[in-house]
C-alpha positions in Angstrom: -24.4 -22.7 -1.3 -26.8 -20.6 -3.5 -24.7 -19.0 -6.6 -25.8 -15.2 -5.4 -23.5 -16.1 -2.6 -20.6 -17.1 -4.5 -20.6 -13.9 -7.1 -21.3 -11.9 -3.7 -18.1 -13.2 -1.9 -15.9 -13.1 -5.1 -17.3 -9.0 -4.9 -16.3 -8.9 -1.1 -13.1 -10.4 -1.8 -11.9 -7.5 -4.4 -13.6 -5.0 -2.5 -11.2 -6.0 0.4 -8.1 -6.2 -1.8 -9.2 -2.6 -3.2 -10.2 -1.3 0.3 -6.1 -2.5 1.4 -5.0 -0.3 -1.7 -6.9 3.0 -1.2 -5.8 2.9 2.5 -2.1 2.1 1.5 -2.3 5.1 -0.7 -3.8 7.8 1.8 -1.1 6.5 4.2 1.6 7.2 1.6 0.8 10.6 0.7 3.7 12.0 2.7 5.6 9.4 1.0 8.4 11.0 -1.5 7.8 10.2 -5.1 4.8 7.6 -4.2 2.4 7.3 -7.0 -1.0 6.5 -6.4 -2.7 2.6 -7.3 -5.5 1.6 -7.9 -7.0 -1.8 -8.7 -7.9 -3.2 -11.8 -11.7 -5.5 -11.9 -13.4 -7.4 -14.1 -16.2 -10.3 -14.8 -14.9 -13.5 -14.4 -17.2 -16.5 -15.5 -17.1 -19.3 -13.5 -19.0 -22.4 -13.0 -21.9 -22.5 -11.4 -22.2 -24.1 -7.8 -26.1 -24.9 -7.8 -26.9 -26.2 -11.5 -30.6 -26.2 -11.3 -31.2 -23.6 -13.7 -29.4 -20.2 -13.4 -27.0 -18.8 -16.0 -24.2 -20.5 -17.4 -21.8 -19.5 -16.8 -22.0 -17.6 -13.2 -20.1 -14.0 -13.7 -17.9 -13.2 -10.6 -15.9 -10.3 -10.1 -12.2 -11.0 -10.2 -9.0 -8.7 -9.9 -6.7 -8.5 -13.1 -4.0 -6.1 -11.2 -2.4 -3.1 -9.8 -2.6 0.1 -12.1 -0.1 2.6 -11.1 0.1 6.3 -11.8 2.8 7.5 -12.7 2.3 11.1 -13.0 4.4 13.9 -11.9 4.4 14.9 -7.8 4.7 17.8 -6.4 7.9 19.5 -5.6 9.1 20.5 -2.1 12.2 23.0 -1.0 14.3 21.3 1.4 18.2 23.0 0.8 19.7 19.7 1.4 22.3 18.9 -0.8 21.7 15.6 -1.4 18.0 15.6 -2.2 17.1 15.3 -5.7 14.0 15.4 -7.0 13.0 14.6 -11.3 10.8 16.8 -13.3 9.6 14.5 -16.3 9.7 10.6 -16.8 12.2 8.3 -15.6 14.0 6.9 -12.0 17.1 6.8 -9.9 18.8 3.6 -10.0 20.5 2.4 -6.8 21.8 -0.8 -6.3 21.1 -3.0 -3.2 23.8 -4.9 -0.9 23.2 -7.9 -3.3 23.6 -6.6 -6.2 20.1 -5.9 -7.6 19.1 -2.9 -9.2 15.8 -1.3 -7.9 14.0 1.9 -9.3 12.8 4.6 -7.3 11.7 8.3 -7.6 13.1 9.3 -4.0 15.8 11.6 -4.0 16.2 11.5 -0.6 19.8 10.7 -0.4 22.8 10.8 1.4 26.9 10.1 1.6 28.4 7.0 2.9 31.4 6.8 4.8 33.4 5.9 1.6 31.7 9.1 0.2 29.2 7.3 -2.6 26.0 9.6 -2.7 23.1 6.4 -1.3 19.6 6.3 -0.4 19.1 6.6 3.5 19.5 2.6 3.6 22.8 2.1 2.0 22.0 1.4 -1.5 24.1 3.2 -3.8 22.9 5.6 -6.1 23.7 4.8 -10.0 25.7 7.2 -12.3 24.7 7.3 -16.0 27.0 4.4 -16.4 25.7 2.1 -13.9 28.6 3.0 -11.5 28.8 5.1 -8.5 29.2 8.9 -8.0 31.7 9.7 -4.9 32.0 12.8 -3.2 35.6 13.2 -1.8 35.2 14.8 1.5 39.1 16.5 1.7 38.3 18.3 -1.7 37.2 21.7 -1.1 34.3 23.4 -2.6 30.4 23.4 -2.1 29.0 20.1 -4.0 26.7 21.0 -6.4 24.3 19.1 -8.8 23.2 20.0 -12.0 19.6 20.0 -13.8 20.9 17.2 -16.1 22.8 15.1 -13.5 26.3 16.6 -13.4 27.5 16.1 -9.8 30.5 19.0 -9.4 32.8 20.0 -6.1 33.9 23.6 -6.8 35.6 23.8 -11.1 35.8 19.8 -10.2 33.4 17.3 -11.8 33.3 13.8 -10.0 30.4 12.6 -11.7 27.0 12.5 -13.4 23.6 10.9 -11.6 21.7 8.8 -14.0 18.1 9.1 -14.8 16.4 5.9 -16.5 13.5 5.2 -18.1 11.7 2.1 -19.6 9.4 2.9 -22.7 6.9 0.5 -21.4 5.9 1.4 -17.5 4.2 -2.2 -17.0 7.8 -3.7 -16.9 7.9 -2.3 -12.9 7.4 -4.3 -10.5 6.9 -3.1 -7.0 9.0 -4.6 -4.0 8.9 -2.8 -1.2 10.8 0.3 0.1 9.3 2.8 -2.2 11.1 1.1 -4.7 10.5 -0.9 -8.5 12.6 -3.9 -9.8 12.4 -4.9 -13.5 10.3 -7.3 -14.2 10.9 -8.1 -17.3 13.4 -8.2 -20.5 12.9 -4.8 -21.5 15.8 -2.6 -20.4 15.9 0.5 -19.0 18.0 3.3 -20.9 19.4 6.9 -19.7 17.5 10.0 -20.1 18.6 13.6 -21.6 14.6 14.9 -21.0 14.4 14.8 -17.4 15.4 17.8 -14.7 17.4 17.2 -11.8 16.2 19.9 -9.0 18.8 20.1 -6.0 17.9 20.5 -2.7 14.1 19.7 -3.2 11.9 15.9 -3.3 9.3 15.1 -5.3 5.9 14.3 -3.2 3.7 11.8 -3.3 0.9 12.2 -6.5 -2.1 10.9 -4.3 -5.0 13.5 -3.7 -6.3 12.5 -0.1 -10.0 13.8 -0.9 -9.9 11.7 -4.6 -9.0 8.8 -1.9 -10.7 9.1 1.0 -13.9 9.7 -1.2 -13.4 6.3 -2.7 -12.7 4.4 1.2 -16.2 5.9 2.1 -17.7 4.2 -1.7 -15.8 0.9 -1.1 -16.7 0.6 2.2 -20.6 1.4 1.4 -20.5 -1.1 -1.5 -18.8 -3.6 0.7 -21.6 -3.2 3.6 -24.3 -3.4 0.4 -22.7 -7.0 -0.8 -23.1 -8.4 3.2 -26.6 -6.9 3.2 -27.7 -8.8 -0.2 -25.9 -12.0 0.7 -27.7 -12.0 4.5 -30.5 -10.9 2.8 -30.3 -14.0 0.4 -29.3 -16.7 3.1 -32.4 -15.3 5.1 -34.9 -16.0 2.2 -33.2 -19.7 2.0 -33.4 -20.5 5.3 -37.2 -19.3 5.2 -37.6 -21.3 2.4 -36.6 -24.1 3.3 -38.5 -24.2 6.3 -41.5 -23.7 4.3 -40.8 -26.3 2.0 -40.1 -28.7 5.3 -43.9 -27.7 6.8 -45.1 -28.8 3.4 -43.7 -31.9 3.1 -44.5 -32.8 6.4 -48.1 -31.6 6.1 
């Protein structure tokens, strides 16, 4: 295979893996706390495949990545109690049913039956201690939850939700669920700068036109690359034939 078709189906390769990503993202734009991705390229040199001149070494295009944004979403009013959403930098922790700690800016929570305040699938929302935070349902008075974390029932304080952060944002590692496991020996430390807002989530950070602007560019570029590489496999073939009249002739 003629080299211009390799470095043309390393370029269709990324352009599919970054065609996936800006679709994921316009399909998580309702998503609570998403923040938008975006893939990371760059020349990789390669060995050629046809060594009859040509440069050496062949540059394809290669993927070094996921780059996430981080950046604040915006807020939404919802009056539920149990919805939190963070102003500034950090995470909720909850805790799966194995034990594992994930990271996640969705504050859409709720109570368990044992009364621990939980993401809608079970996992239980860290304090700033690691713990839990239960709400005693046969204790009167309106639960309420403070901008730093303080989780009251009337004059009573039954705990304090955690916010952490990690200086370096690399050490996330996406897993599923809208959620971020550490992933790697850096450790994640409680927060005074954050807000807690009760009652309202934090959307997802993706601009829809930014995106769907970019689907219509990869998919162009994507439909260029076939084009050159049909192109190129037509000029062979006529080549070749030529070449085959020649030799015969």
């Amino acid at each position: 295979m003629d080299n211009s078709l390799y470095v043309g189906l390393s370029n269709q390769m990324v352009l599919k893996r970054q065609l996936d990503i800006v679709a994921n993202n316009i399909a998580n734009a309702d998503t609570n706390g998403f923040k938008v991705e975006s893939l990371i390229t760059s020349m990789k040199p390669g060995a050629p495949a046809f060594t009859q001149g040509g440069p050496r070494p062949v540059k394809f295009v290669g993927e070094d990545g996921v780059a996430r944004d981080f950046s604040q979403g915006g807020m939404r009013n919802t009056a539920a109690t149990y919805d939190l959403a963070i102003e500034g930098q950090g995470f909720f922790k909850v805790t799966t049913a194995s034990g594992q700690d994930r990271y996640t800016r969705d504050g859409h929570f709720r109570t368990d039956d044992q009364g621990h305040i939980t993401t809608q699938s079970g996992e239980t929302v860290a304090d700033d201690g690691g713990g839990s935070v239960t709400i005693d349902p046969q204790l009167a008075g309106e639960v309420t939850i403070s901008p730093d974390g303080i989780v009251s029932q009337g004059n009573l304080i039954v705990g304090k939700i955690g916010v952490y952060k990690f200086d370096n944002l690399s050490a996330l590692e996406k897993v599923g669920d809208n959620e971020y496991q550490n992933a790697s020996n850096q450790q994640a430390t409680v927060t005074t700068d954050a807000k807690l807002h009760q009652g309202m989530l934090e959307g997802s950070n993706v601009n829809q036109i930014v995106q769907i602007t970019k689907l219509i560019a990869v998919n162009r570029a994507y439909e260029q690359v076939t084009q050159m590489m049909s192109s190129q496999t037509d000029l062979s073939r006529t080549s070749v034939g030529r070449l085959g009249k020649a030799t015969s002739s």
